[in-house]
N, C-alpha and C positions, 0 to 999 in steps of 0.2 A: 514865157517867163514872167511877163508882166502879172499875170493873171493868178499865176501863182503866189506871188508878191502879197497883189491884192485880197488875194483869199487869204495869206497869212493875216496882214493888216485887221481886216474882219475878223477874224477871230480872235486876236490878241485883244483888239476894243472890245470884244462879248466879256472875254472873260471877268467873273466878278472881283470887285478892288478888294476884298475881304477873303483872304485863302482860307483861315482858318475859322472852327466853329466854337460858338460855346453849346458846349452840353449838360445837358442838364440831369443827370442822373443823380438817383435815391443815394443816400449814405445807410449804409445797414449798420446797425446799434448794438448791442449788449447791454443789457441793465440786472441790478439784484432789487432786489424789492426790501425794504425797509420793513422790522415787524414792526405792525401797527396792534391795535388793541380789536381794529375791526378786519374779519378778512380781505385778501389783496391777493389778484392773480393777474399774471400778464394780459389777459382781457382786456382788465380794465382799462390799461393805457395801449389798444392797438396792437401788441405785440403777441410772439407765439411763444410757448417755452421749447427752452434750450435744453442742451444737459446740464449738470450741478445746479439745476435749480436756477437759472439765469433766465431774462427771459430775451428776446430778438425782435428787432423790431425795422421796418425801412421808413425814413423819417426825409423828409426836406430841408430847406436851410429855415423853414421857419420853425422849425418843429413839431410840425403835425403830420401824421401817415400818411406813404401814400397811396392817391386813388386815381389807378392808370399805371402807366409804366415810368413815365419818367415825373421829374418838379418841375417843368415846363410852365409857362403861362402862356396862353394860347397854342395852336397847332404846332407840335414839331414834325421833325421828316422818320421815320422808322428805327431810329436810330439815337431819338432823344436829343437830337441838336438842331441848333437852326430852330427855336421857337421861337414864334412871331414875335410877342413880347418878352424876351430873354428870360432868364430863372426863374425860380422864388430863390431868391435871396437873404440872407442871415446866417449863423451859428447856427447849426443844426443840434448841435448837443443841448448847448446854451439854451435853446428856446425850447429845447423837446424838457427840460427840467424846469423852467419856468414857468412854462405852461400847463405841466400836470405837479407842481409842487415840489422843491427842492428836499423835502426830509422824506417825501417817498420812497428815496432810491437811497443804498448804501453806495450806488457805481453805477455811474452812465458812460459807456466809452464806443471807441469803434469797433466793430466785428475785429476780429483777429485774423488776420491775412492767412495763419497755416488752418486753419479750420473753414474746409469744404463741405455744402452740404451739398 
């Protein structure tokens, strides 16, 4: 019985003090393109088009594409959580319109939850 005890004890000390993870997964986007005087196609900013003329795009908190699977900063686990040094962190909208020009866009917003691709 003791040894039982003891093999609990051990175990209960392994486990880590942090149950929970942060994950760091893409935010998927929607944008319309602003008419400009020169042409403008979702290319140019990263993204793919959509239907109605929209275009799609997966963005981080800082607002730039991403490249990999998850907005990790250093290794995460399969799964996009647990990276060594925690997110990129920011507004992701916020910074993806900052960063390529706020009169670009008529509409930056989230993907739409009932639209599966």
């Amino acid at each position: 019985m003791l040894i039982i005890h003891s093999v609990l004890v051990i175990w209960l000390l392994c486990l880590p003090l942090k149950t929970f993870a942060d994950c760091c997964r893409p935010v998927t986007i929607t944008f319309h393109l602003a008419k400009k005087e020169y042409p403008t196609n979702c290319e140019m900013f990263g993204a793919s088009e959509d239907f109605n003329y929209s275009c799609r795009a997966r963005i981080c908190g800082d607002g730039m594409n991403v490249y990999g699977a998850w907005c990790g900063v250093g290794k995460c686990n399969p799964r996009g959580c647990s990276c060594l040094y925690g997110c990129i962190e920011g507004d992701p909208i916020l910074n993806f319109r900052l960063k390529h020009g706020l009169d670009n866009f008529l509409y930056v917003g989230p993907q739409s939850e009932s639209y599966n691709n």
